[in-house]
N, CA, C and O of each residue as an XYZ file, in Angstrom:
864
protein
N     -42.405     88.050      0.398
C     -43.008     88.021      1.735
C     -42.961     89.416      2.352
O     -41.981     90.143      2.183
N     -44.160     89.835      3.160
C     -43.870     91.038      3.662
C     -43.719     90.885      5.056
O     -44.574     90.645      5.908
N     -42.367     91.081      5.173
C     -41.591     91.044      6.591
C     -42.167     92.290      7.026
O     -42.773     92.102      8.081
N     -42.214     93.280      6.708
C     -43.088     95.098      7.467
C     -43.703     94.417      8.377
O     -43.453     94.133      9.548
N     -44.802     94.134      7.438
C     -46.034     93.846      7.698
C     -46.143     92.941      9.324
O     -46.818     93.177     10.326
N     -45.154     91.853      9.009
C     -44.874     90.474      9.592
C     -44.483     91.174     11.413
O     -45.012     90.960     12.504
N     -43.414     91.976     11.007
C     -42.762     92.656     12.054
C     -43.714     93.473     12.884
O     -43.803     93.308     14.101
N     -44.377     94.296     12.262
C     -45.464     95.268     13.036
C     -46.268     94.814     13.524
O     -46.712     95.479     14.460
N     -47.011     93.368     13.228
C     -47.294     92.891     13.848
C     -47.276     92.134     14.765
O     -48.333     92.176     15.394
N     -46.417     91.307     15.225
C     -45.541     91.111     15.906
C     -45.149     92.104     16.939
O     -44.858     91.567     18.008
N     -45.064     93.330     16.926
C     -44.658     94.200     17.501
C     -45.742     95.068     18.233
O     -45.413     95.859     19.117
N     -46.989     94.904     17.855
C     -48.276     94.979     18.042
C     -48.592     94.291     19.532
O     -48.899     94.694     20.654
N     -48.302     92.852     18.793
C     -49.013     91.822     19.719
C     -48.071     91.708     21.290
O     -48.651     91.441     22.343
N     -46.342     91.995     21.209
C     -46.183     92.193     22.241
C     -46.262     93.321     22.891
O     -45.733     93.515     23.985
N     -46.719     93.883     22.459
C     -46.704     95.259     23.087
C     -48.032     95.351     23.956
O     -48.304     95.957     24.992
N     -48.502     94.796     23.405
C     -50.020     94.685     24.059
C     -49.702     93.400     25.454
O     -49.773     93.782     26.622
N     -49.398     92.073     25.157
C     -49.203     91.404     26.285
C     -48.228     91.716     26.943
O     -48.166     91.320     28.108
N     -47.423     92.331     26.518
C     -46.418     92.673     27.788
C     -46.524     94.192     28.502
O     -46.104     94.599     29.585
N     -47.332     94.908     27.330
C     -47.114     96.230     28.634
C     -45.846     97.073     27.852
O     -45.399     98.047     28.458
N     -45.393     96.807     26.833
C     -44.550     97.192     26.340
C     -43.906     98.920     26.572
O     -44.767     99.768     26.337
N     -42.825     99.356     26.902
C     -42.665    100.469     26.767
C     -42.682    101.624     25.338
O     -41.953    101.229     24.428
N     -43.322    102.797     25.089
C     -42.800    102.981     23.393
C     -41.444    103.319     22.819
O     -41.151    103.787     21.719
N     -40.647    102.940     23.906
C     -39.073    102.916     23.365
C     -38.954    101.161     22.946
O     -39.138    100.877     21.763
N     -38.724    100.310     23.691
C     -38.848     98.860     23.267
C     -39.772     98.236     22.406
O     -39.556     97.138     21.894
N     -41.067     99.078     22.183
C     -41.925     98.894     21.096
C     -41.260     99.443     19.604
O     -41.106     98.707     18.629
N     -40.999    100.511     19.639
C     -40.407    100.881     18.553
C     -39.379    100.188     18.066
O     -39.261     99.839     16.891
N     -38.497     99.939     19.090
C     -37.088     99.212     18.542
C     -37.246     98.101     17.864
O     -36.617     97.696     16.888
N     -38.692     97.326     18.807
C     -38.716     95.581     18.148
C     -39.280     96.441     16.727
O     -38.615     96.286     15.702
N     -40.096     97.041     16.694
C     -40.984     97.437     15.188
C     -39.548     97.913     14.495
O     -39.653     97.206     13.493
N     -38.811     98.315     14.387
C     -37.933     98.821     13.343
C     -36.872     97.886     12.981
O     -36.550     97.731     11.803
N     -36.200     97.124     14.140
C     -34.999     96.007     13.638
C     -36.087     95.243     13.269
O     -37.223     94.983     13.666
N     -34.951     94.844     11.914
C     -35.238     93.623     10.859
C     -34.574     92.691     11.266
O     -33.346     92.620     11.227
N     -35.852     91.320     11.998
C     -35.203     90.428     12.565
C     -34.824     89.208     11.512
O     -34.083     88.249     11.728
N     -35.374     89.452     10.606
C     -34.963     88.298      9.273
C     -33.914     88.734      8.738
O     -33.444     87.979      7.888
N     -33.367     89.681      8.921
C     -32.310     90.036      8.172
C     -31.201     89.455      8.870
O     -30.136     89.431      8.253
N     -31.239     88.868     10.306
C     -30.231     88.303     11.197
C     -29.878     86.883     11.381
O     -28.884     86.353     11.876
N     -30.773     86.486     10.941
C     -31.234     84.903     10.731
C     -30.918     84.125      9.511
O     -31.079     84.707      8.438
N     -30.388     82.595      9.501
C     -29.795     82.244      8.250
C     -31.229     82.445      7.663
O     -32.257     82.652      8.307
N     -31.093     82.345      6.351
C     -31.923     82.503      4.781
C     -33.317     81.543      4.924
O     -34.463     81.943      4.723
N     -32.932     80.219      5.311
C     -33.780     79.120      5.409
C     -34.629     79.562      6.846
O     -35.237     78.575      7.260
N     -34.697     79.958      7.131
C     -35.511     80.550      8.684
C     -36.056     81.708      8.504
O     -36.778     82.088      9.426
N     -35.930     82.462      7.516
C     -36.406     83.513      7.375
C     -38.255     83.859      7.157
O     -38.967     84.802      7.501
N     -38.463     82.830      6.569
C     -39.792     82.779      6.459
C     -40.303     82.383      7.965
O     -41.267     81.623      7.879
N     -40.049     82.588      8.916
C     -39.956     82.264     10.891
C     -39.664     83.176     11.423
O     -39.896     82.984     12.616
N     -39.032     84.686     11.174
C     -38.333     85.083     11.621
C     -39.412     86.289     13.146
O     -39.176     86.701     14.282
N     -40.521     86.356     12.170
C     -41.312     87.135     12.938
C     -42.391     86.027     13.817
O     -43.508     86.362     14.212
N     -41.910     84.949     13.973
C     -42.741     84.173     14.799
C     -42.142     83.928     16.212
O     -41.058     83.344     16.225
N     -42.570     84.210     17.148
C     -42.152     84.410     18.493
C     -41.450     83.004     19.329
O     -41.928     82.401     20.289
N     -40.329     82.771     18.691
C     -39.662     81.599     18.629
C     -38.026     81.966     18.951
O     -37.663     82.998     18.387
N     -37.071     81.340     19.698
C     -35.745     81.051     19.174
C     -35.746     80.424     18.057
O     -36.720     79.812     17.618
N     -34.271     80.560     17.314
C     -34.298     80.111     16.054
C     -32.937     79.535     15.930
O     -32.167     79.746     16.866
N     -32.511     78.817     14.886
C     -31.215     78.483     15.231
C     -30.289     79.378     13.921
O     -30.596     79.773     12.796
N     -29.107     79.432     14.706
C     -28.452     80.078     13.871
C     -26.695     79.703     13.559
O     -25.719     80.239     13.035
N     -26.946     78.819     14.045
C     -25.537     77.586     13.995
C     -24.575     77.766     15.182
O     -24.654     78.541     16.136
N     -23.538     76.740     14.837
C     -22.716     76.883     16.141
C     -23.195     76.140     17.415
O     -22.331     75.969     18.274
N     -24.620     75.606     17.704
C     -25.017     75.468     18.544
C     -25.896     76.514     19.211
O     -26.313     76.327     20.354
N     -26.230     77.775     18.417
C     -26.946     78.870     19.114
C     -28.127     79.028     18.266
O     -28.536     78.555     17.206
N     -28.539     79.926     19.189
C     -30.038     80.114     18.784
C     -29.985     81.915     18.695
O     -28.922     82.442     19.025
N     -31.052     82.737     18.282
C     -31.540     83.872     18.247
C     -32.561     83.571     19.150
O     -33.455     82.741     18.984
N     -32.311     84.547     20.456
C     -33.602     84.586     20.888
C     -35.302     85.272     20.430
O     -35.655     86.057     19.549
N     -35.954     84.623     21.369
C     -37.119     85.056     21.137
C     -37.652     86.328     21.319
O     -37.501     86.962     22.363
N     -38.318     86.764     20.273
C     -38.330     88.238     20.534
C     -39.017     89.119     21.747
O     -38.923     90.330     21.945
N     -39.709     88.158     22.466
C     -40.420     88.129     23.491
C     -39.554     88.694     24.811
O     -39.723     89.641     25.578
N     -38.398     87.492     24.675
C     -37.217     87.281     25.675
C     -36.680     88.731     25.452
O     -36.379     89.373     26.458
N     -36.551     89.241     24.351
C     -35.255     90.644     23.934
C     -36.405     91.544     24.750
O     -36.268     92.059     25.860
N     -37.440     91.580     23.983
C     -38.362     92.701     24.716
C     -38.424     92.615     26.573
O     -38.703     93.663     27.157
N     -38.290     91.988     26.984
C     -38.474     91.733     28.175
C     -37.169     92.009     28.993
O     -37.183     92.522     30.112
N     -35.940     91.585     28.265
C     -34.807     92.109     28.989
C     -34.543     93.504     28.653
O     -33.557     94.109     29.075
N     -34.985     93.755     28.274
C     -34.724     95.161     27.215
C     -35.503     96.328     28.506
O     -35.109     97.379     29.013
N     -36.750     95.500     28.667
C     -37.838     96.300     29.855
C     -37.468     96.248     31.139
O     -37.770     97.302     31.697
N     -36.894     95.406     31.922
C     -36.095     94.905     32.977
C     -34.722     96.073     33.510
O     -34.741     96.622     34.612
N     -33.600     96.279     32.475
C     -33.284     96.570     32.379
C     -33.243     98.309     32.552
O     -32.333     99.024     32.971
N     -34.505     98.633     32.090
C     -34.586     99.861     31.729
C     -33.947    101.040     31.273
O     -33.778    102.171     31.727
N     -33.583    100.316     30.035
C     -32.228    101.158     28.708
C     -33.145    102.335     28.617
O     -34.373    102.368     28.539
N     -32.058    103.504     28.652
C     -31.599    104.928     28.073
C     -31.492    105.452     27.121
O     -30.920    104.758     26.280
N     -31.825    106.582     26.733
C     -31.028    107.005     25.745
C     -29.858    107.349     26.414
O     -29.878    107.735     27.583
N     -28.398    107.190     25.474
C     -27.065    107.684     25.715
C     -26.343    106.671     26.803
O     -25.671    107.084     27.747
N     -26.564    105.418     26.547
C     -26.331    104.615     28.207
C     -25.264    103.696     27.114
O     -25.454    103.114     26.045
N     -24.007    103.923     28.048
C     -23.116    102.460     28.024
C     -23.662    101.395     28.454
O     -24.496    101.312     29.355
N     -23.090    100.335     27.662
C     -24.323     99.015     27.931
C     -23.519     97.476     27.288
O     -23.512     97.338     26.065
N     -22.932     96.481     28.088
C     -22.886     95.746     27.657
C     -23.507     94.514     27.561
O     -24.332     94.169     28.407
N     -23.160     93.709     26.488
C     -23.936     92.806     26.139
C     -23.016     91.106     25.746
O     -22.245     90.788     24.841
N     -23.538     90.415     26.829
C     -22.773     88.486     26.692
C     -22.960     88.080     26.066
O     -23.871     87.345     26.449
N     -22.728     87.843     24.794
C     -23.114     86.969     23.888
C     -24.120     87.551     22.732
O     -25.337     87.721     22.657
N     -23.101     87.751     21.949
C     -23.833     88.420     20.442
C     -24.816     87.648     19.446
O     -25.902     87.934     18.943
N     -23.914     86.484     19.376
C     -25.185     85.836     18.023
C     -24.955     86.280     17.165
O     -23.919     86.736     16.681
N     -26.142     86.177     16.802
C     -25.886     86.797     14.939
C     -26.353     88.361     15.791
O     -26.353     88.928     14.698
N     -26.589     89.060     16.393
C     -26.385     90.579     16.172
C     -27.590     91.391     16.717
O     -27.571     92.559     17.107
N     -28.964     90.274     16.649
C     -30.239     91.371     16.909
C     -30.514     91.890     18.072
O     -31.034     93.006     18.109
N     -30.197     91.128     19.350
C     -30.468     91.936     20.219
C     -29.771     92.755     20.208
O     -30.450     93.654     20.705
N     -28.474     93.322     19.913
C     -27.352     94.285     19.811
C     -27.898     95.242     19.448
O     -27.677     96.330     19.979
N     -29.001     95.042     18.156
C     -29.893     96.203     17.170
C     -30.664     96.599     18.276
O     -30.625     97.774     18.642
N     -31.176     95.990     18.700
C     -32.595     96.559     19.185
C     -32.257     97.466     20.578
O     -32.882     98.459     20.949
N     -31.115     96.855     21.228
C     -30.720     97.766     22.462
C     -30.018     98.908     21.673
O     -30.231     99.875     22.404
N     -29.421     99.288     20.780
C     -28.812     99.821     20.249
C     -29.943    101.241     19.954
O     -29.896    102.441     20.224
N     -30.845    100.412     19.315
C     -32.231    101.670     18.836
C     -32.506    102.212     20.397
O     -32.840    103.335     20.776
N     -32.322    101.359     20.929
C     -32.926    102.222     22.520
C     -31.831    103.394     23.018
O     -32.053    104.594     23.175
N     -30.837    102.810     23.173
C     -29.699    104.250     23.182
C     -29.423    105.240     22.726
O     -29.138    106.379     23.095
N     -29.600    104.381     21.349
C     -29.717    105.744     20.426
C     -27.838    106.250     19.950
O     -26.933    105.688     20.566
N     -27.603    106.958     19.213
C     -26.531    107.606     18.785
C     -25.783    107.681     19.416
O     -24.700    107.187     19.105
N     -25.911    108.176     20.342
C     -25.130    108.936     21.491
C     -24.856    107.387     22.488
O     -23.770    107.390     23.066
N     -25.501    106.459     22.654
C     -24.789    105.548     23.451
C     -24.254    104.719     22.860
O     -24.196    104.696     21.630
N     -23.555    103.533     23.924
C     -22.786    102.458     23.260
C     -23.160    101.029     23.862
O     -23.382    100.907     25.067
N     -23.216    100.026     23.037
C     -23.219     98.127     22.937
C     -21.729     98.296     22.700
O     -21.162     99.056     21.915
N     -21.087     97.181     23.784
C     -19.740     96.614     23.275
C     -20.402     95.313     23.951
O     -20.903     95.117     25.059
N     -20.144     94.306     22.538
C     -20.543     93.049     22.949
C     -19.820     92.035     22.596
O     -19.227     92.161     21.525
N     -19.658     90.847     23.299
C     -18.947     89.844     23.450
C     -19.164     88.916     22.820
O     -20.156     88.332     23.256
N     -18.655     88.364     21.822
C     -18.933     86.686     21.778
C     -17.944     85.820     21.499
O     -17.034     86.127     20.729
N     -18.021     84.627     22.105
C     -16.811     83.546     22.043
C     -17.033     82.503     20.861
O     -16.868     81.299     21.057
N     -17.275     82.829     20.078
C     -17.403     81.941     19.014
C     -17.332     83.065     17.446
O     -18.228     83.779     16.995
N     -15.859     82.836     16.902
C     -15.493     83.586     15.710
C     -16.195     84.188     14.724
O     -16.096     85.338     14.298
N     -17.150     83.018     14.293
C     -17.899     82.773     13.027
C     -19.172     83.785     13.358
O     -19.608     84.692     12.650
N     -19.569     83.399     14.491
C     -20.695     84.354     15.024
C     -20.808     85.636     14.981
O     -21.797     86.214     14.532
N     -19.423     86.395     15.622
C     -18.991     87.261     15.700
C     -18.830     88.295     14.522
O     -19.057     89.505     14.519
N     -18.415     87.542     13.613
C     -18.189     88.004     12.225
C     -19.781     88.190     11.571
O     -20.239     89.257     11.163
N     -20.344     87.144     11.582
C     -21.999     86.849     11.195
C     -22.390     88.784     11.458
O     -22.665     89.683     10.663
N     -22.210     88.732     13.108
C     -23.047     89.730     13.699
C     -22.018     91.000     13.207
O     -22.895     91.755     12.787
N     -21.127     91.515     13.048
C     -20.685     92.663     12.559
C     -20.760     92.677     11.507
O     -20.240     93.704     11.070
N     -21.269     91.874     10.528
C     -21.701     92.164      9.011
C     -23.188     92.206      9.036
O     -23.735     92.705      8.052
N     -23.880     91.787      9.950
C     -25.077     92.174      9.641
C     -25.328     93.678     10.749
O     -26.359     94.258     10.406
N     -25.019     93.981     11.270
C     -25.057     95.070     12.291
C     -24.584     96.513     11.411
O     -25.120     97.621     11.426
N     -23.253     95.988     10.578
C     -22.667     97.240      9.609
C     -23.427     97.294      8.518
O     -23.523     98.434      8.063
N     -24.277     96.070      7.660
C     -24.984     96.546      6.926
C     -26.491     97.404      6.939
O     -27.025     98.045      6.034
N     -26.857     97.186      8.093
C     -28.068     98.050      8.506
C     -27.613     99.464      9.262
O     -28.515    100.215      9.634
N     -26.172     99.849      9.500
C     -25.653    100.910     10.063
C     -25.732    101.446     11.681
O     -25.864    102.618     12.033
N     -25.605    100.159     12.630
C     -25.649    100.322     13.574
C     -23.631    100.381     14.314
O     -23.015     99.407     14.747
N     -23.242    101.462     14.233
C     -22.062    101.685     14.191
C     -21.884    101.964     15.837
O     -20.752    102.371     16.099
N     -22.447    101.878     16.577
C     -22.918    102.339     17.817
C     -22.493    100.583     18.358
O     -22.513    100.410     19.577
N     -22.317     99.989     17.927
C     -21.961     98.106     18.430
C     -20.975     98.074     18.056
O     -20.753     98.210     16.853
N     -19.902     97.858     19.056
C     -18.668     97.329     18.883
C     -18.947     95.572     19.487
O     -19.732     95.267     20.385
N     -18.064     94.613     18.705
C     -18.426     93.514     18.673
C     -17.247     92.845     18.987
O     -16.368     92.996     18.138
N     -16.909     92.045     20.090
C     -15.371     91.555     20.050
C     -15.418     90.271     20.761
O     -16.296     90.045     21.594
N     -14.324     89.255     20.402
C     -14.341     87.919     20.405
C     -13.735     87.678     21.732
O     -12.555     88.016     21.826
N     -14.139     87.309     22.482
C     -13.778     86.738     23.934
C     -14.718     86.163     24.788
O     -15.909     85.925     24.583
N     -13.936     85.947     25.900
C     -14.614     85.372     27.327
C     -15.644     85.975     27.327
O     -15.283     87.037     26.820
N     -16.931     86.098     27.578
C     -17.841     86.876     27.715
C     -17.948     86.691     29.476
O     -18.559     87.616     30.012
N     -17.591     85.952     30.118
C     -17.897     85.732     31.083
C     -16.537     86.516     32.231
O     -16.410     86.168     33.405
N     -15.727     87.497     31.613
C     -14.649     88.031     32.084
C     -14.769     89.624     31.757
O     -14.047     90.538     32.152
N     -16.073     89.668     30.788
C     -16.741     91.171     30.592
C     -15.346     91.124     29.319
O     -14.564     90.290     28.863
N     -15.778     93.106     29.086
C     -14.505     93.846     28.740
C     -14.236     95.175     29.415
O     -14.862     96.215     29.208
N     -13.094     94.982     30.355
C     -13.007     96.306     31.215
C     -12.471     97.013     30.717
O     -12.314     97.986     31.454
N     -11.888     97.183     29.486
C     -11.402     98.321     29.054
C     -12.299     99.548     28.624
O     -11.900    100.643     28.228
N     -13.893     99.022     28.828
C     -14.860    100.256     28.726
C     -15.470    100.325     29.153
O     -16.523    100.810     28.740
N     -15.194     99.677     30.892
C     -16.125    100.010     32.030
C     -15.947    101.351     32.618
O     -14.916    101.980     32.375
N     -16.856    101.828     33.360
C     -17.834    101.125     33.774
C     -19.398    101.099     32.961
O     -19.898    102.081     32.412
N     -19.747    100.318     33.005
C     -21.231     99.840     32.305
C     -22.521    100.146     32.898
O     -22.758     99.651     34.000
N     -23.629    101.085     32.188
C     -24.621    101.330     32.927
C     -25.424    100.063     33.237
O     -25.829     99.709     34.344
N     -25.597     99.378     31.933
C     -26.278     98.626     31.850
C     -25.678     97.572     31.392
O     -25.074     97.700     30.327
N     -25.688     95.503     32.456
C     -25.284     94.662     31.642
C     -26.226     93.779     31.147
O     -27.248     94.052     31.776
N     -26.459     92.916     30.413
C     -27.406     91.762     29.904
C     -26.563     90.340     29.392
O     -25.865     90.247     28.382
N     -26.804     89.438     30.246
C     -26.672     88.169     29.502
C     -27.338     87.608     28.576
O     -28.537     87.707     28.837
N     -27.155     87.076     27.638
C     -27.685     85.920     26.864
C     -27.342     84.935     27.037
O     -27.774     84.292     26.080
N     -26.557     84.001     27.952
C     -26.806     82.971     27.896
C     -26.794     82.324     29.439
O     -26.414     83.278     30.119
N     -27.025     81.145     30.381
C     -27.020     80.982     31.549
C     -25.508     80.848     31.897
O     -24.530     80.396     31.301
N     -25.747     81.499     33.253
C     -24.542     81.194     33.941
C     -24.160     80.198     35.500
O     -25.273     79.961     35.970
N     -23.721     79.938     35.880
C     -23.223     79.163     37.389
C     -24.014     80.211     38.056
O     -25.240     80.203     38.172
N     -23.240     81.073     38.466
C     -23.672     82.428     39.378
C     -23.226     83.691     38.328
O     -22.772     83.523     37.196
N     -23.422     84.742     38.862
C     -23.542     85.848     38.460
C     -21.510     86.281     38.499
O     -20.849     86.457     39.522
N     -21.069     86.330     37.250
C     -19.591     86.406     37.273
C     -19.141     87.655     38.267
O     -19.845     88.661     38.354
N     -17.862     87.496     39.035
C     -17.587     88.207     39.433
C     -16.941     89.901     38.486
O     -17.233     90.956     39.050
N     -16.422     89.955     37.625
C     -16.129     90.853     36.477
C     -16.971     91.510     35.911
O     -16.847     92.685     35.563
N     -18.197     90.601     35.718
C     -19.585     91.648     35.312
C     -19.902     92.453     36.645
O     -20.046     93.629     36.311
N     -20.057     92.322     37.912
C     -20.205     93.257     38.750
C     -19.158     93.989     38.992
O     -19.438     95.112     39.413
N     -17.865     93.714     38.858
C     -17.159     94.951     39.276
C     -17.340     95.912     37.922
O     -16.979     97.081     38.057
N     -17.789     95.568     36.831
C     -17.917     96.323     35.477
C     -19.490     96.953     35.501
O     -19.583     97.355     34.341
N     -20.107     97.105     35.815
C     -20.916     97.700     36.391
C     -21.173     98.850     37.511
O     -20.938     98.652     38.703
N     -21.671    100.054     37.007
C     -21.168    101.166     37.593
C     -22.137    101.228     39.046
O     -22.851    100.239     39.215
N     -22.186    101.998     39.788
C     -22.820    101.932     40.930
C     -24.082    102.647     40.849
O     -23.955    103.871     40.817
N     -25.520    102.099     40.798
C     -26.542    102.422     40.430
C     -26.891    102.096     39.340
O     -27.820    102.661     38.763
N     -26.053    100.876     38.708
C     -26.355    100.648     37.510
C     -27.273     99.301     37.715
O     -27.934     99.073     38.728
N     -27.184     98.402     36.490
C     -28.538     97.488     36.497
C     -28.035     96.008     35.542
O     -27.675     96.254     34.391
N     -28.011     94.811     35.901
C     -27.547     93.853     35.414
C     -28.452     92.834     34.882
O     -29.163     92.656     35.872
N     -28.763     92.289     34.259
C     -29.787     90.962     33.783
C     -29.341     89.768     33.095
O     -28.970     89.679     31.925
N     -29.442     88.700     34.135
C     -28.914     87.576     33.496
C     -29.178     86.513     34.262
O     -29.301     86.526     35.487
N     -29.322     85.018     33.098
C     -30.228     83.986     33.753
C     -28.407     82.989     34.285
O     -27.226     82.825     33.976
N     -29.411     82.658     35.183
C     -28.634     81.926     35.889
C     -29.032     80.106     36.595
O     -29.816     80.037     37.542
N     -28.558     79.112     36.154
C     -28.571     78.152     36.282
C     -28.527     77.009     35.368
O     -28.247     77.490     34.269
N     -28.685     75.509     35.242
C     -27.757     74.679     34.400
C     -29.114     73.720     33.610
O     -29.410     74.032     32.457
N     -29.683     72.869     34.124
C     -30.874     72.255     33.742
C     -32.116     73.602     34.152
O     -32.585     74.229     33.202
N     -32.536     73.929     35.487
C     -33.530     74.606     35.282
C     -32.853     76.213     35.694
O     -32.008     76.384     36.573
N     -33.300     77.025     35.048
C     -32.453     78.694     34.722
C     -33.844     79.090     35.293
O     -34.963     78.602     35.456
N     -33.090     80.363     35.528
C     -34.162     81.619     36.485
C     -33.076     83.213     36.125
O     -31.907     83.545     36.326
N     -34.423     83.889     35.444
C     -33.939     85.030     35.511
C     -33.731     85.720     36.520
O     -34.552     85.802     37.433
N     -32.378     86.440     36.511
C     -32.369     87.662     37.935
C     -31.639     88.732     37.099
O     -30.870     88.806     36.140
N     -32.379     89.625     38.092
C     -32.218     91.100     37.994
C     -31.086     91.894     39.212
O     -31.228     92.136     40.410
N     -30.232     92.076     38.483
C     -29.013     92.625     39.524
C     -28.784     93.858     39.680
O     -28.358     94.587     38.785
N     -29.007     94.167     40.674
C     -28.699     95.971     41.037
C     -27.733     96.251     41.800
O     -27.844     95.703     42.897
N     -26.572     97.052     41.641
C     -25.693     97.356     42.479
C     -25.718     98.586     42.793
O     -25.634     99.485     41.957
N     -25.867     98.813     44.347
C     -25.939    100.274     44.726
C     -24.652    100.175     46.251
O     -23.475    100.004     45.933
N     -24.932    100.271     47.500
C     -23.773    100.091     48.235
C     -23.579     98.467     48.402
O     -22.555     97.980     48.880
N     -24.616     97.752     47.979
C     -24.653     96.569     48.050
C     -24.897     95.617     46.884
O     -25.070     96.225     45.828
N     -24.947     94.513     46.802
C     -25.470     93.919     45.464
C     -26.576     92.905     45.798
O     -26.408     91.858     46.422
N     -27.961     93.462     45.191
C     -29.337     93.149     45.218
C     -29.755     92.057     44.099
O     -29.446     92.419     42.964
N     -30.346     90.891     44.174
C     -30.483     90.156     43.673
C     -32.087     89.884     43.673
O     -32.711     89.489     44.658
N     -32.665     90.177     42.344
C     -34.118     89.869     42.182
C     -34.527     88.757     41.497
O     -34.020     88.852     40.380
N     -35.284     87.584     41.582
C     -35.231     86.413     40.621
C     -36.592     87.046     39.724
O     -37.394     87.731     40.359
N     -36.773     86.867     38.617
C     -37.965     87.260     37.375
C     -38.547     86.126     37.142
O     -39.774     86.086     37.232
N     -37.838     84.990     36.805
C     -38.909     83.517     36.568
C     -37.812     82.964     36.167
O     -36.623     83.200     36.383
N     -38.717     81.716     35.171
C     -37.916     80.552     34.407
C     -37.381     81.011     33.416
O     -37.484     82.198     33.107
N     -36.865     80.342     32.897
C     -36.264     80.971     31.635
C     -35.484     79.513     30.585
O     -35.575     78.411     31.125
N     -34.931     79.547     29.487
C     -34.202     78.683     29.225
C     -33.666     79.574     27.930
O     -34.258     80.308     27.139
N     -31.821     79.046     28.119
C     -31.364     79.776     27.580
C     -29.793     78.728     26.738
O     -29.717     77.561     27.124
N     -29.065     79.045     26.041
C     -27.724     78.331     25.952
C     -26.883     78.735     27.167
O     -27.135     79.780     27.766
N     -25.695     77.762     27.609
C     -25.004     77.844     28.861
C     -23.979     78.979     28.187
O     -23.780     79.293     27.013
N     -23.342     79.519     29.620
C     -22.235     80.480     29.237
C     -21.354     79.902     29.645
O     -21.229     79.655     30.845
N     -20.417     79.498     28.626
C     -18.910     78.926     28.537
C     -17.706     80.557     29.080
O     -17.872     81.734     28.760
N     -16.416     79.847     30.091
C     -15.824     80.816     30.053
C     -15.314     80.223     31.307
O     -15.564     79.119     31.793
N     -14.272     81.519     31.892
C     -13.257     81.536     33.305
C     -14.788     81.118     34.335
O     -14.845     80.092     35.013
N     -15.711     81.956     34.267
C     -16.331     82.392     34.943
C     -17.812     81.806     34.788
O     -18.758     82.098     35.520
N     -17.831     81.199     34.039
C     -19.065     80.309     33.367
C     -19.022     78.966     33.546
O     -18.502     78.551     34.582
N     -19.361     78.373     32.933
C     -19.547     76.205     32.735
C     -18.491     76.367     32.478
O     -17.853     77.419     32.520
N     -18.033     74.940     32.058
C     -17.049     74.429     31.516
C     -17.400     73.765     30.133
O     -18.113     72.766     30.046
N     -16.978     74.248     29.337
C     -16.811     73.710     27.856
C     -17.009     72.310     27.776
O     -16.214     71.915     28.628
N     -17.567     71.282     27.295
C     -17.571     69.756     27.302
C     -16.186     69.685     26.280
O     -15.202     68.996     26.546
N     -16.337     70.633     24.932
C     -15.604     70.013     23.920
C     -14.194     70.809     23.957
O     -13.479     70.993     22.972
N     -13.948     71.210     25.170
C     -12.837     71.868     25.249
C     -11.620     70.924     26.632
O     -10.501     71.373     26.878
């Protein structure tokens, strides 16, 4: 199968409906999103879909990455964290946007995942993602402050820890709510600005600061 092929196009087509920037264009065109995805999905991988990837999670849609990715408005050289890893791709693709010189330290609360995503992240050589198992919903302040944060999954409200981890003038994105979710765009400057983007649907964020676990 030619995934290139599969990808560029793909990368084509959002770029065109969304307005794409040529930093977020490039990134979706270069990460290999089949390479993140179990084996049996792979022949899907460039179809503008969540996908599942066990655990109860999904890979988002590449649509969704491009769009938070644009929202956001990643840097080169920008500290940047990220809620909820997955298997690893959005990690790649913000990662291509930073570039060398910046950093992904990203969170995820589920072991297996975690592991998933630092073996596929180290085999394509994105050394620039540090990947670590926790609360995602309690941040990690040991490498704040953060230019840039992004959720992946919904939350109650907007955690208190992700805004104090967030530097001043920096820029936050994350959906928020339980049956029906709405993206917002968080800016903290002397105050904290709250923009809603739309609907959205996403997995819940478990944590101190998140839902509550059913199976916990």
């Amino acid at each position: 199968m030619d995934y290139e092929d599969k990808r560029l196009k793909l990368a084509e087509r959002l770029k065109e409906e969304l307005n794409l920037s040529d930093r977020v264009y490039n990134a979706i065109k270069k990460v290999p999103r089949h390479l993140f995805v179990p084996e049996r999905y792979r022949s899907e991988a460039y179809v503008d879909t969540p996908l599942p990837i066990g655990y109860g999670q999904t890979i988002s849609a590449p649509h969704m990455v491009a769009i938070m990715c644009e929202l956001l408005d990643l840097k080169e050289g920008e500290k940047v964290l990220e809620i909820g890893t997955g298997c690893g791709y959005h990690a790649a693709v913000t990662a291509e946007i930073v570039g060398k010189n910046g950093l992904v330290v990203s969170i995820e609360r589920i072991p297996e995942l975690a592991e998933m995503a630092k073996q596929n992240l180290s085999a394509l050589g994105y050394d620039n993602v540090h990947v670590i198992v926790g609360d995602g919903s309690l941040g990690y302040a040991e490498k704040a402050p953060y230019d840039k944060i992004y959720v992946t999954a919904s939350a109650p409200d907007v955690p208190k820890p992700l805004i104090e981890q967030l530097r001043t003038g920096g820029k936050m994105v994350i959906p928020l709510g339980e049956s029906y979710q709405t993206l917002y765009i968080v800016e903290k400057e002397d105050g904290i600005i709250r923009k809603s983007w739309g609907a959205v649907r996403f997995v819940l964020l478990y944590g101190k600061h998140g839902f509550r676990n059913p199976e916990e």
